[in-house]
SEKOLVO-115767 format. One record per atom (N, C-alpha, C): residue number from 1; residue in one letter; atom name; x, y, z. Coordinates in Angstrom, 3 decimals, padded with zeros to 6 digits. Each point is the difference from the previous one (the first is absolute). Layout:
<recs>
+-----+-----+------+----------+----------+----------+
!   n ! res ! atom !       xx !       yy !       zz !
+-----+-----+------+----------+----------+----------+
! NUM !   A !   CA !        X !        Y !        Z !
...
+-----+-----+------+----------+----------+----------+
</recs>
This chain:
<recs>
+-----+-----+------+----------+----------+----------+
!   n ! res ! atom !       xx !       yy !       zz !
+-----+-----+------+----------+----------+----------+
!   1 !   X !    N ! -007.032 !  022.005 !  071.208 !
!   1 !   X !   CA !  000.364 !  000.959 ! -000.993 !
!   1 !   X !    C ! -001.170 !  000.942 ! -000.306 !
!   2 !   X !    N ! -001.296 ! -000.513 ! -000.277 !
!   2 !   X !   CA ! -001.239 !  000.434 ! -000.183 !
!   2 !   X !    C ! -000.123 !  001.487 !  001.557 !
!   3 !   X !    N !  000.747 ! -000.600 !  001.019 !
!   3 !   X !   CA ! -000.523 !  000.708 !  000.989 !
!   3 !   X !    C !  000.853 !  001.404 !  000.389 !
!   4 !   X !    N !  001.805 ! -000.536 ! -000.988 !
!   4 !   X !   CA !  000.926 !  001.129 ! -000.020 !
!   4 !   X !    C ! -000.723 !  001.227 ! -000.856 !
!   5 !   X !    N ! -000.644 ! -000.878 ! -001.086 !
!   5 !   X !   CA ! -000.677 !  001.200 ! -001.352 !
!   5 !   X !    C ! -001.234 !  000.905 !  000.810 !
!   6 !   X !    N ! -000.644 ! -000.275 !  000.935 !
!   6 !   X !   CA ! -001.147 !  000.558 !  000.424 !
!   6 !   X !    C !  000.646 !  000.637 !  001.199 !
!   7 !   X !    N !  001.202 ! -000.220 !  000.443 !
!   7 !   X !   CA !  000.642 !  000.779 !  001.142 !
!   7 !   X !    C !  000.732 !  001.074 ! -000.795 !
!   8 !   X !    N !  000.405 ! -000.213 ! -001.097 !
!   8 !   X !   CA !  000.653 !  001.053 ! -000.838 !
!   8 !   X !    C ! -000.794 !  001.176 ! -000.477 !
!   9 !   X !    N ! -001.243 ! -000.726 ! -000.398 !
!   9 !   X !   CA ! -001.639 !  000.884 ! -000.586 !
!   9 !   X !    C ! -000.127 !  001.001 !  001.272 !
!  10 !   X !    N ! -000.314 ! -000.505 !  000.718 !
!  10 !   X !   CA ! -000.682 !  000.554 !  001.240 !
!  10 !   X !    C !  001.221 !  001.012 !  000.753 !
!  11 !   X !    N !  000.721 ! -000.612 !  000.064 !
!  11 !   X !   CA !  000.853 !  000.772 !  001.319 !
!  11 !   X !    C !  001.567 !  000.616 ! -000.829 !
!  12 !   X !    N !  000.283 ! -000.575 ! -001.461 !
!  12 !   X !   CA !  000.869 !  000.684 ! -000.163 !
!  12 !   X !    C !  000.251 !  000.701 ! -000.741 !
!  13 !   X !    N !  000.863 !  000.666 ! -000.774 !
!  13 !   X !   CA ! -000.157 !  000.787 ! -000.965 !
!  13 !   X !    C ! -001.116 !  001.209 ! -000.472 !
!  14 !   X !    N ! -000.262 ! -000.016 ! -001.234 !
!  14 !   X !   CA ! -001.288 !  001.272 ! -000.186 !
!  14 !   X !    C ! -001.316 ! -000.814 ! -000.579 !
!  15 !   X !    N ! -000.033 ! -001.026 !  000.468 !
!  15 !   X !   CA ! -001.415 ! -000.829 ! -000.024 !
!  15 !   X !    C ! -000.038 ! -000.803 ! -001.262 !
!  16 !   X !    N ! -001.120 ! -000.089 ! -001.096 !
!  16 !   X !   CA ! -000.144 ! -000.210 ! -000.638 !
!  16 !   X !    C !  001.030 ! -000.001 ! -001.423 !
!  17 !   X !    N !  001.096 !  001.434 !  000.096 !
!  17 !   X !   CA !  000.859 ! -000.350 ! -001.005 !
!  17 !   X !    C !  001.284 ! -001.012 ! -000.203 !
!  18 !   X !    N !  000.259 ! -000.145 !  001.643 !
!  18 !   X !   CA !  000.848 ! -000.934 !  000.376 !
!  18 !   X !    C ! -000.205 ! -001.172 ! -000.697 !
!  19 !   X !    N ! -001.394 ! -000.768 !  000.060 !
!  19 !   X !   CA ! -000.477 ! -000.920 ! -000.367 !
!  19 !   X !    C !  000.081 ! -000.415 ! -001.787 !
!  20 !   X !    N ! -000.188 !  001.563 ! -000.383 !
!  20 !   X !   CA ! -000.162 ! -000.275 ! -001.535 !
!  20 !   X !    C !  001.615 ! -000.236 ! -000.300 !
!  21 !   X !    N !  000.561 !  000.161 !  000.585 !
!  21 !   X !   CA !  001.455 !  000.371 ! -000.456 !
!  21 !   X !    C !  001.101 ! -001.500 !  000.169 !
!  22 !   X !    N ! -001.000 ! -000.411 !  000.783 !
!  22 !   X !   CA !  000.700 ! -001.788 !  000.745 !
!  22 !   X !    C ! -000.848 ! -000.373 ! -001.079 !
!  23 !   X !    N ! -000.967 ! -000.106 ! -000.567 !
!  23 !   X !   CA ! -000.973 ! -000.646 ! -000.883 !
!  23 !   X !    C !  001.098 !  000.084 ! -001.600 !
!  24 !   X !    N ! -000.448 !  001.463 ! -000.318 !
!  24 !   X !   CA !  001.333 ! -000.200 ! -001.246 !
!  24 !   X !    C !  000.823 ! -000.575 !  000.368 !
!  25 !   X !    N !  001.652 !  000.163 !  001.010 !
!  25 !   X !   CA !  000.812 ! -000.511 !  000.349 !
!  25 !   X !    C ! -000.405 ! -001.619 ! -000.439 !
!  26 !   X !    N ! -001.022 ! -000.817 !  000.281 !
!  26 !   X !   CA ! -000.192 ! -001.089 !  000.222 !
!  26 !   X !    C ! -000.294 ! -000.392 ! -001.753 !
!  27 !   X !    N ! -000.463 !  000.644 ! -000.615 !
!  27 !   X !   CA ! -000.417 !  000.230 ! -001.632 !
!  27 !   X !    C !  001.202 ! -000.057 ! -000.763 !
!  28 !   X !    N !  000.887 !  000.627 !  000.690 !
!  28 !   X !   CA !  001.297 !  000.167 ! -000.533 !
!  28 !   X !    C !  000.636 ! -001.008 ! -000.171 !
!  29 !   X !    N ! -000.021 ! -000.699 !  001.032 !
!  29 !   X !   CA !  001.166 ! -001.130 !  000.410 !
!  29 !   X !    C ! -000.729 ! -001.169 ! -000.400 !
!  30 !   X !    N ! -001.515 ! -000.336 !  000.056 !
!  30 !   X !   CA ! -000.690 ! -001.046 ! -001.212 !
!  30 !   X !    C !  000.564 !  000.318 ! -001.512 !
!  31 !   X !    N ! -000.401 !  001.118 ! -000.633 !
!  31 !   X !   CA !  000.572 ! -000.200 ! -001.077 !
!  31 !   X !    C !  001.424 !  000.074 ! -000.172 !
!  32 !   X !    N !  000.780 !  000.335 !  000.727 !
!  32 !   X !   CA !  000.894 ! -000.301 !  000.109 !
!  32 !   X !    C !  000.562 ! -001.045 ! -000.116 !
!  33 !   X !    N ! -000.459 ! -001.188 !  000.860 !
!  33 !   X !   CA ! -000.024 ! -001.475 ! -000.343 !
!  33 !   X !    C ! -000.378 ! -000.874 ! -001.287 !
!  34 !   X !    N ! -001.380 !  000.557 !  000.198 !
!  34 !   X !   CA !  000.000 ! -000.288 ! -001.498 !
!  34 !   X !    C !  000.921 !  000.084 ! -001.037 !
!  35 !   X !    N !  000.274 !  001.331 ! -000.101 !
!  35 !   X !   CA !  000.959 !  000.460 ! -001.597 !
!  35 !   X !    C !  001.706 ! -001.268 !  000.267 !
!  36 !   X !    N ! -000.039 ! -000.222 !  001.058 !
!  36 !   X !   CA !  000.885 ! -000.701 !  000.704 !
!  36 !   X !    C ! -000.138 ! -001.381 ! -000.544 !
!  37 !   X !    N ! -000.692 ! -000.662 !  000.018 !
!  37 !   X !   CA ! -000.712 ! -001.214 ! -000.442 !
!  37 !   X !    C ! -000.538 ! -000.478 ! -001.218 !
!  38 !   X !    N ! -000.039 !  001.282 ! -000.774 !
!  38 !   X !   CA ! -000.437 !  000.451 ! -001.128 !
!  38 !   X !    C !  001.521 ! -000.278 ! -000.554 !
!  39 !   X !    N !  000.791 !  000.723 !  000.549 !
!  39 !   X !   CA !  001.085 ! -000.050 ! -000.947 !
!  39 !   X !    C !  001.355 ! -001.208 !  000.123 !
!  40 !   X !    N ! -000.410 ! -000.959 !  000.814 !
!  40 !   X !   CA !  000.301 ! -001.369 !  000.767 !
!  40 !   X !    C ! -000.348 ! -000.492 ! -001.566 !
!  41 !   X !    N ! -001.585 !  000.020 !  000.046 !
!  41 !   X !   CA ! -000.649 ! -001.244 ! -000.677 !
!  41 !   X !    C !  000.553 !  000.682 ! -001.379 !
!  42 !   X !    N !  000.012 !  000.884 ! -000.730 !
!  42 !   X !   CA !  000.487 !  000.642 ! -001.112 !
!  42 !   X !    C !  001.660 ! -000.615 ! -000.204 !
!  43 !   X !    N !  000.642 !  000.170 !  000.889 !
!  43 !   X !   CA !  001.662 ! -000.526 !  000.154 !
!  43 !   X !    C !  000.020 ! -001.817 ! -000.057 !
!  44 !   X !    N ! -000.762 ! -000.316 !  000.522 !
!  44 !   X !   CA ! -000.391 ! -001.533 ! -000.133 !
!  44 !   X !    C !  000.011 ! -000.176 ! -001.113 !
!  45 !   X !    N ! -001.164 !  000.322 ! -000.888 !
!  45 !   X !   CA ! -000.551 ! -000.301 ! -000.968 !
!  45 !   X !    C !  000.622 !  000.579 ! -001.354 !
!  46 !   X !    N !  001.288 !  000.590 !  000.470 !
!  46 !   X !   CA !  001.095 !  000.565 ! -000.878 !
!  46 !   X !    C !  000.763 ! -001.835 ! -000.169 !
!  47 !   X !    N !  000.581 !  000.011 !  001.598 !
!  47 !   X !   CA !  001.031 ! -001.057 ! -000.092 !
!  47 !   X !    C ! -000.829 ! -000.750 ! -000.523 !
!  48 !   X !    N ! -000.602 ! -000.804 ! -000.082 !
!  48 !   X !   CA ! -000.680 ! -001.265 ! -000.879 !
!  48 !   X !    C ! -000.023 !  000.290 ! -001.086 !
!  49 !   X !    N ! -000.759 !  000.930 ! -000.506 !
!  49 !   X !   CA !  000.138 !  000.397 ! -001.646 !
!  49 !   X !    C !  001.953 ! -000.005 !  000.071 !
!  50 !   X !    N !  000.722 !  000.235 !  000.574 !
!  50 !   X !   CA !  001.396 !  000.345 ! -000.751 !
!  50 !   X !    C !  000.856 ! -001.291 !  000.431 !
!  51 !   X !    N ! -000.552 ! -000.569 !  000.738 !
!  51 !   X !   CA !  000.820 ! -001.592 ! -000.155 !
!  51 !   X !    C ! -001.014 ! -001.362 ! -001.038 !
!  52 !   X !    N ! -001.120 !  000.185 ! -000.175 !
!  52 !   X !   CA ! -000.728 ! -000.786 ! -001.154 !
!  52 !   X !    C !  000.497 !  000.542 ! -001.388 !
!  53 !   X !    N !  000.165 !  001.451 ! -000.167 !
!  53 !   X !   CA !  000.545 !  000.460 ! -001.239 !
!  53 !   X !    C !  001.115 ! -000.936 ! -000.163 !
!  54 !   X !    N !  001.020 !  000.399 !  001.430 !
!  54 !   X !   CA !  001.723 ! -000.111 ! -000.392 !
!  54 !   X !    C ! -000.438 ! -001.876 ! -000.577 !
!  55 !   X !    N ! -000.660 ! -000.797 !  000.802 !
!  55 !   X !   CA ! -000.400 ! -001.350 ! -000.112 !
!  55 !   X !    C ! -000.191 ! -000.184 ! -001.513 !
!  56 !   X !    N ! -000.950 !  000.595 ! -000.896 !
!  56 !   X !   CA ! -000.473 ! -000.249 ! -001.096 !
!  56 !   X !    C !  001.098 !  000.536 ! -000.992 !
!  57 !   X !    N !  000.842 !  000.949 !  000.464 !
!  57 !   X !   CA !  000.939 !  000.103 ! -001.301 !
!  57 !   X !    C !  001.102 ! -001.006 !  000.380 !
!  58 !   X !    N !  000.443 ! -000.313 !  001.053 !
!  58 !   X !   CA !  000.806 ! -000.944 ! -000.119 !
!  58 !   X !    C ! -000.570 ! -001.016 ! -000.481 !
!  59 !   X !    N ! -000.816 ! -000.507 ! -000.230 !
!  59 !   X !   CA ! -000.826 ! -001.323 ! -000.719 !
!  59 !   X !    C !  000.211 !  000.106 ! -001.443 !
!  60 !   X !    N ! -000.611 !  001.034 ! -000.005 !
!  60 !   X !   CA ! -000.265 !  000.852 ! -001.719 !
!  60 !   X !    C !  001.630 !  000.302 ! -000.497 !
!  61 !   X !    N !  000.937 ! -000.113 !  001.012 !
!  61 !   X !   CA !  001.888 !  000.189 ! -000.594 !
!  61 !   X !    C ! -000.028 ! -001.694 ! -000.243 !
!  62 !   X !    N ! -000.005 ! -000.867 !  000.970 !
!  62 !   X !   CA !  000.180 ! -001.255 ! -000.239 !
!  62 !   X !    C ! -000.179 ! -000.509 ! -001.244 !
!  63 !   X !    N ! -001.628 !  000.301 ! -000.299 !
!  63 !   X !   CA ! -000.892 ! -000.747 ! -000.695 !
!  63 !   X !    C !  000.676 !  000.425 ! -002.221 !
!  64 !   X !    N !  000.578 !  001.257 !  000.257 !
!  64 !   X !   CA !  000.567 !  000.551 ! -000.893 !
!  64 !   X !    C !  001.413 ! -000.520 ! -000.447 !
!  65 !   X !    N !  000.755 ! -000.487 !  001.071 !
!  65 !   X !   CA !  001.178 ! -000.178 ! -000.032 !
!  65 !   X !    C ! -000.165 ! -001.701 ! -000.260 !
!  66 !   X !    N ! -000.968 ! -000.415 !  000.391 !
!  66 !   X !   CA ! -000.644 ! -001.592 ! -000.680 !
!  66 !   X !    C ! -000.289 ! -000.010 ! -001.360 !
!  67 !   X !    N ! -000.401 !  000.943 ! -000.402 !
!  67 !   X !   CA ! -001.103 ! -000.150 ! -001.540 !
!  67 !   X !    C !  000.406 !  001.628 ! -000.602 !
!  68 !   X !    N !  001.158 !  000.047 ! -000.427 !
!  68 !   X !   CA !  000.190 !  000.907 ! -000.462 !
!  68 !   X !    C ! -000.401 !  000.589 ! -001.310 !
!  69 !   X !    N !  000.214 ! -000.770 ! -001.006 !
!  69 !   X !   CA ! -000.722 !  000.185 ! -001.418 !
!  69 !   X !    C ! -001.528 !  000.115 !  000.286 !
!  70 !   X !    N ! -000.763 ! -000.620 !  001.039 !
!  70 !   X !   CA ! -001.474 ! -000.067 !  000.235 !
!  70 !   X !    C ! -000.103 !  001.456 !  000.333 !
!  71 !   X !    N !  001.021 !  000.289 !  000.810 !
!  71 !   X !   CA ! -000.822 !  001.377 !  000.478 !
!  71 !   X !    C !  000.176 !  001.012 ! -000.626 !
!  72 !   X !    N !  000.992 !  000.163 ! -001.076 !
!  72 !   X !   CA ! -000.424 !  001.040 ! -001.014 !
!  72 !   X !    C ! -000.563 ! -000.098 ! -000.836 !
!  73 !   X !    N ! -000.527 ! -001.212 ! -000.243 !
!  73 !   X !   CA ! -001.364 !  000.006 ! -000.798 !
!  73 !   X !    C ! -001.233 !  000.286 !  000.689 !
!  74 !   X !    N !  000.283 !  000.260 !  001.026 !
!  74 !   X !   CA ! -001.414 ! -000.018 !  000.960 !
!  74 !   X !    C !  000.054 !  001.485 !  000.297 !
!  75 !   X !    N !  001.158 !  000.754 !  000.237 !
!  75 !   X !   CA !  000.208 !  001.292 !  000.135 !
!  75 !   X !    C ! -000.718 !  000.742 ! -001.370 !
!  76 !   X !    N !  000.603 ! -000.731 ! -001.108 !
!  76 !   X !   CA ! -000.297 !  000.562 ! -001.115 !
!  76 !   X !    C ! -001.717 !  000.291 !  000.028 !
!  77 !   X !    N ! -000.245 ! -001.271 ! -000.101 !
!  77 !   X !   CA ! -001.720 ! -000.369 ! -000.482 !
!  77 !   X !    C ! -000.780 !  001.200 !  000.950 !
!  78 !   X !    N !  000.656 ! -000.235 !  001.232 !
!  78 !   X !   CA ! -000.552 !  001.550 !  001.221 !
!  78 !   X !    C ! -000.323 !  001.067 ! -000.970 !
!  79 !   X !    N !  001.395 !  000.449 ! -000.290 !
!  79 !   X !   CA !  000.200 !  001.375 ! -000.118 !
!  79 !   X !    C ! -000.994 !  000.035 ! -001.756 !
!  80 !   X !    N !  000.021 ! -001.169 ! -000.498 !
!  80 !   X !   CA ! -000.510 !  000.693 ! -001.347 !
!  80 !   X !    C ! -001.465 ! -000.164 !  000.234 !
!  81 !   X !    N ! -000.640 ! -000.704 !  000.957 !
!  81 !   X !   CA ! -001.377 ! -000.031 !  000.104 !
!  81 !   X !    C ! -000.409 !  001.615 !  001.065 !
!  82 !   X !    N !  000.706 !  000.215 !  000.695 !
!  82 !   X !   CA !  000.094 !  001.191 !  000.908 !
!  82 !   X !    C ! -000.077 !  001.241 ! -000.830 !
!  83 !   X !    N !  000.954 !  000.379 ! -001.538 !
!  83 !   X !   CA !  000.169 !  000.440 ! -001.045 !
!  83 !   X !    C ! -001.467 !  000.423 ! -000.148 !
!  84 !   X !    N ! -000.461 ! -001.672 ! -000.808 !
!  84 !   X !   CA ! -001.034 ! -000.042 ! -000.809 !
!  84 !   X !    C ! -001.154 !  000.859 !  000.907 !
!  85 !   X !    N ! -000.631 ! -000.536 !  001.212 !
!  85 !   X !   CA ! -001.049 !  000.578 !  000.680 !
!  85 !   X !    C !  000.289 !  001.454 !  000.529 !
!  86 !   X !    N !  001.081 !  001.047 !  000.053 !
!  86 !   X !   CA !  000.292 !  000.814 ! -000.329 !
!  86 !   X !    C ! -000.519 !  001.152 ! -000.676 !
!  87 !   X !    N !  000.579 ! -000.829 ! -001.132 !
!  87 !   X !   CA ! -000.198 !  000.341 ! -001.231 !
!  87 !   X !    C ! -000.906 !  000.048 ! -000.817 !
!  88 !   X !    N ! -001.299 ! -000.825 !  000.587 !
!  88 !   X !   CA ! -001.546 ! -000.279 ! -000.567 !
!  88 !   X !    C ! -000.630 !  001.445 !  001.227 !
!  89 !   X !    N !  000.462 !  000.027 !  001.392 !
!  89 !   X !   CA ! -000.704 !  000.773 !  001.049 !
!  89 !   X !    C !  000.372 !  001.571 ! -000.855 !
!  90 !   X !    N !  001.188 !  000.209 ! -000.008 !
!  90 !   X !   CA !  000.597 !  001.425 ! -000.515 !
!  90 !   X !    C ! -000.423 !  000.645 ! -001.158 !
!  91 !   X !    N ! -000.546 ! -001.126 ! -001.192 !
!  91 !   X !   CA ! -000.054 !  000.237 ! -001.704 !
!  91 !   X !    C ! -001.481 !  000.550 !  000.252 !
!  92 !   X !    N !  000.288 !  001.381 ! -000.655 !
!  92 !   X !   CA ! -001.751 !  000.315 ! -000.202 !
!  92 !   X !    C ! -000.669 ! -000.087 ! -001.278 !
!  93 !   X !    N ! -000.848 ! -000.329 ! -000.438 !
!  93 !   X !   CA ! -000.415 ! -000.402 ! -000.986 !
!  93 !   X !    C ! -000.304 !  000.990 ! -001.000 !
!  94 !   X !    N !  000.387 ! -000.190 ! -001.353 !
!  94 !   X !   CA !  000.425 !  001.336 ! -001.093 !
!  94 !   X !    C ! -000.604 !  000.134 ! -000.763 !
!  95 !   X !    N ! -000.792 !  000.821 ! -000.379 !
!  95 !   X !   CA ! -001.262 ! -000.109 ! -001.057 !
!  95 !   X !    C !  000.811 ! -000.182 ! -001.031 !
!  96 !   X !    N !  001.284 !  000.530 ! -000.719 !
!  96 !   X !   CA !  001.277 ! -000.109 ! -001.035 !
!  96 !   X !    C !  000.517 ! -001.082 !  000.068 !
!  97 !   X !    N ! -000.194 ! -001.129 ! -000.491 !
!  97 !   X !   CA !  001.276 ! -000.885 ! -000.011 !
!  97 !   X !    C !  001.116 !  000.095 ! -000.147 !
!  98 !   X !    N !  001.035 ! -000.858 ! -000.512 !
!  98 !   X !   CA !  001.126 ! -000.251 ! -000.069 !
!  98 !   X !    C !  000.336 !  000.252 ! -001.675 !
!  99 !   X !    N ! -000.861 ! -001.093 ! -000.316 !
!  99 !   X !   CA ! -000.432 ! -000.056 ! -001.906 !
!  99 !   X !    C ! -000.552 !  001.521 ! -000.516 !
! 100 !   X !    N ! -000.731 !  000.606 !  000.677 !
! 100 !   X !   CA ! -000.825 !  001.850 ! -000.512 !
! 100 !   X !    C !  001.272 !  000.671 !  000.342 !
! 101 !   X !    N !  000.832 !  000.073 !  000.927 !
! 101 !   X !   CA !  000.966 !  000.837 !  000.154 !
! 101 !   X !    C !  001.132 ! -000.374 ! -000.686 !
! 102 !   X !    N !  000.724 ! -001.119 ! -000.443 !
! 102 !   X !   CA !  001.339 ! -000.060 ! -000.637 !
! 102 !   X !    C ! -000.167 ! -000.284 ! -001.535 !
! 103 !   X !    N ! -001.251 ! -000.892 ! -000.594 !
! 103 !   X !   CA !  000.163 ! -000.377 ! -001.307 !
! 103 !   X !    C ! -000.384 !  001.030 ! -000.454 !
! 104 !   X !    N !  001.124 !  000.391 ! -001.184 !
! 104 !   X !   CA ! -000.264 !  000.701 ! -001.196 !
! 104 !   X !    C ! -001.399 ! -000.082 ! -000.603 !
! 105 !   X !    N ! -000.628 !  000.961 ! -000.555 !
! 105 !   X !   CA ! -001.160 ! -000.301 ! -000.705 !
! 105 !   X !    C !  000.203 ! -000.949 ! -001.846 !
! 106 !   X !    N !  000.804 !  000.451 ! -000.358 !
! 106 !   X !   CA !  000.616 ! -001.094 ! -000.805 !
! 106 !   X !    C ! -000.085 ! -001.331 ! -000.136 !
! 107 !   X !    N !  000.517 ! -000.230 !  001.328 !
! 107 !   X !   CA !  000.118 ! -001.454 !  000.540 !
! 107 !   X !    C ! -001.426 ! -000.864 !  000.761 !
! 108 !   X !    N ! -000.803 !  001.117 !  000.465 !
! 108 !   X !   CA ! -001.539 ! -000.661 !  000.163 !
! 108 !   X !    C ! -000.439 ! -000.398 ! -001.226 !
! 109 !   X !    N ! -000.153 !  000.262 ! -001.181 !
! 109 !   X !   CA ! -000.305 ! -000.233 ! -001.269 !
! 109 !   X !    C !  000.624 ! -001.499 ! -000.036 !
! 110 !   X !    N !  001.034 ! -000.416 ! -000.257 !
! 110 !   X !   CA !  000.469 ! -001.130 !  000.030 !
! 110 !   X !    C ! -000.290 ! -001.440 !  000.047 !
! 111 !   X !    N ! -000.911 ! -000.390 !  000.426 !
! 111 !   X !   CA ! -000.922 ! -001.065 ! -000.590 !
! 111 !   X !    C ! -000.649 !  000.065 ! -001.097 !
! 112 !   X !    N ! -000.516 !  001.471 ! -000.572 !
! 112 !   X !   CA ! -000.674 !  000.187 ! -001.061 !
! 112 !   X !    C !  001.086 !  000.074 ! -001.321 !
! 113 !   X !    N !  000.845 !  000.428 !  000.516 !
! 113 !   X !   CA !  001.371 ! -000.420 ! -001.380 !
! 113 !   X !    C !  000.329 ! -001.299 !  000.248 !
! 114 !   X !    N !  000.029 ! -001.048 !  000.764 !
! 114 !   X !   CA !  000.240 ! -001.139 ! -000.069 !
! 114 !   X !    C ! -000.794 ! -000.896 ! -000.994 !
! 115 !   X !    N ! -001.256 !  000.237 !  000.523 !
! 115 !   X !   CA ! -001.177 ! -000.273 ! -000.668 !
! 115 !   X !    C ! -000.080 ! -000.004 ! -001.718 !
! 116 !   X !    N !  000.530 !  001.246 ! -000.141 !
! 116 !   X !   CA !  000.064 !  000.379 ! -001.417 !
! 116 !   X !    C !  001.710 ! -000.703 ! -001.063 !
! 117 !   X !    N !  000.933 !  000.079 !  001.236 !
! 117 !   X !   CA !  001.121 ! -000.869 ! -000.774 !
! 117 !   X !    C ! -000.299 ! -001.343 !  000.062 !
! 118 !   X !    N ! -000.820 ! -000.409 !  001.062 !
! 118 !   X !   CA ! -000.084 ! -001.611 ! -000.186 !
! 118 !   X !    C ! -000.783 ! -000.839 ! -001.412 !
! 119 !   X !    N ! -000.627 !  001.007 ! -000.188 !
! 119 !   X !   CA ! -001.264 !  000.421 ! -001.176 !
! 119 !   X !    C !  001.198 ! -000.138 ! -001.403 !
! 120 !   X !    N !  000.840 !  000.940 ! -000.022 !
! 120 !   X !   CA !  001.095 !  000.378 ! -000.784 !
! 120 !   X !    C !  000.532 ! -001.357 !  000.020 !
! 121 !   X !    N !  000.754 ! -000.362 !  000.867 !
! 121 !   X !   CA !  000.925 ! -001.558 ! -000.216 !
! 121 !   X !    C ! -000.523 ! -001.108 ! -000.286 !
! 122 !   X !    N ! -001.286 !  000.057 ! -000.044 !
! 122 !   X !   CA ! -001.003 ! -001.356 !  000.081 !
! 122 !   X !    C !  000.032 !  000.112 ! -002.066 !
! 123 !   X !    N !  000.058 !  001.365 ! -000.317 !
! 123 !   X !   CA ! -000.360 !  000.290 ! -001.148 !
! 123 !   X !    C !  001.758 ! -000.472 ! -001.275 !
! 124 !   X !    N !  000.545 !  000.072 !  001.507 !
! 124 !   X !   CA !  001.665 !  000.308 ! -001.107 !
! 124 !   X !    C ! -000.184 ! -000.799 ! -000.744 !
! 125 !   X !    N !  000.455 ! -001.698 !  000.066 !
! 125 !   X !   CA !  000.191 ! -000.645 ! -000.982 !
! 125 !   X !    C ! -000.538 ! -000.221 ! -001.332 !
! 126 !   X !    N ! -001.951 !  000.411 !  000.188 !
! 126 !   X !   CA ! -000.083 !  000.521 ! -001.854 !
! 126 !   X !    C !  000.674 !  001.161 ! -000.164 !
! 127 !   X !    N !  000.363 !  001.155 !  000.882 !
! 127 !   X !   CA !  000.294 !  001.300 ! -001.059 !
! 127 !   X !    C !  001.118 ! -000.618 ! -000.212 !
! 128 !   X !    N !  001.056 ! -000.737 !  000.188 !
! 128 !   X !   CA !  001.096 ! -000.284 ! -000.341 !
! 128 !   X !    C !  000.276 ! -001.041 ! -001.261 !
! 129 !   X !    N ! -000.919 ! -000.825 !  000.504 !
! 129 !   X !   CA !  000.290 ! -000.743 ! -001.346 !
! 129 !   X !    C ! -001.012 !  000.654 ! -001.329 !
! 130 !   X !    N ! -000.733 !  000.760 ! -000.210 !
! 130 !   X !   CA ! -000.161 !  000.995 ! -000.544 !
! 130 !   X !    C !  000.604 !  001.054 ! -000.777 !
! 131 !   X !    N !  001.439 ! -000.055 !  000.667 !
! 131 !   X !   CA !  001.298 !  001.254 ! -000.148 !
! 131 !   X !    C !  000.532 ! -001.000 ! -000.827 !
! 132 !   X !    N !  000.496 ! -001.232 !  000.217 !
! 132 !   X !   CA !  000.375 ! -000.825 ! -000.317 !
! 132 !   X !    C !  000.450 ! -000.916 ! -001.436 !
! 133 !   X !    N !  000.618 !  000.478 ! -000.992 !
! 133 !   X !   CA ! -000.320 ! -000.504 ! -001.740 !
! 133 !   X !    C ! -000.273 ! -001.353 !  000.527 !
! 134 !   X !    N ! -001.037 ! -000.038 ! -001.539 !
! 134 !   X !   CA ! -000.437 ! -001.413 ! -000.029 !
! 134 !   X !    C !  001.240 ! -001.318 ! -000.157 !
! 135 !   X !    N !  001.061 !  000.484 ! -000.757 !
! 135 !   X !   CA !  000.962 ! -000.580 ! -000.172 !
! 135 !   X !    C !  000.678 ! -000.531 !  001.448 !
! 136 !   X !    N !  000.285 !  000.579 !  000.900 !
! 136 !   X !   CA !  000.106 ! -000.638 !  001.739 !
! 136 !   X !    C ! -000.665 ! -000.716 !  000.649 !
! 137 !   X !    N ! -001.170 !  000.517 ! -000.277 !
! 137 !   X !   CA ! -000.765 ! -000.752 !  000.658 !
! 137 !   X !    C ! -000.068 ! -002.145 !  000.199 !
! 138 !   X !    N ! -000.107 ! -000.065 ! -000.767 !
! 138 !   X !   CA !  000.314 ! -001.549 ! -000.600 !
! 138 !   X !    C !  001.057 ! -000.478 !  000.780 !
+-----+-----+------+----------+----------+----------+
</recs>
């Protein structure tokens, strides 16, 4: 073969371009193979992933149709922990709370009027018996 290529160089065609042209040709048809083999091992490695899938949900249908109350508690617990980390990744942190933005200013005060009626009720029973004629009292 070596000796067809140097009979081809030499004696046939327009010399040297002949050669480059069997060379690509030959470039061609390697990668050619390749992408060939390439897309073998890609198609392979489809079917396995798509019969281990089909494998694991039929397990995962079984295993459901065994323990049914289990698995919507297990679905559940998923989805609300899935929720939660979510929901911690997404939340950006608010210089405003919750308490600075909805309570009334009124209502922040509110321990300090507690403070002061508890003060008040602790006091009722002298102001009352106070109000009180002496004649009742007894």
């Amino acid at each position: 073969m070596a000796n067809e290529r140097q009979g081809q160089h030499n004696g046939g065609g327009s010399g040297p371009m002949a050669g480059a042209r069997e060379q690509i040709r030959d470039i061609g048809q390697h990668l050619q193979e390749g992408a060939q083999q390439a897309g073998q091992r890609v198609q392979e490695g489809y079917d396995t992933a798509r019969e281990s899938m089909t494998r694991g949900y039929r397990q995962t249908e079984g295993m459901i149709a065994r323990n049914p109350s289990q698995s919507v508690l297990m679905g559940f617990g998923v989805g609300f922990g899935l929720g939660l980390l979510l929901t911690v990744l997404i939340a950006q942190r608010e210089e405003e709370t919750w308490y600075d933005r909805y309570v009334p200013d009124r209502m922040r005060n509110l321990p300090d009027t507690l403070r002061s009626l508890q003060e008040a009720v602790s006091h009722l029973p002298e102001a009352i018996s106070r109000r009180v004629p002496e004649s009742l009292r007894r």
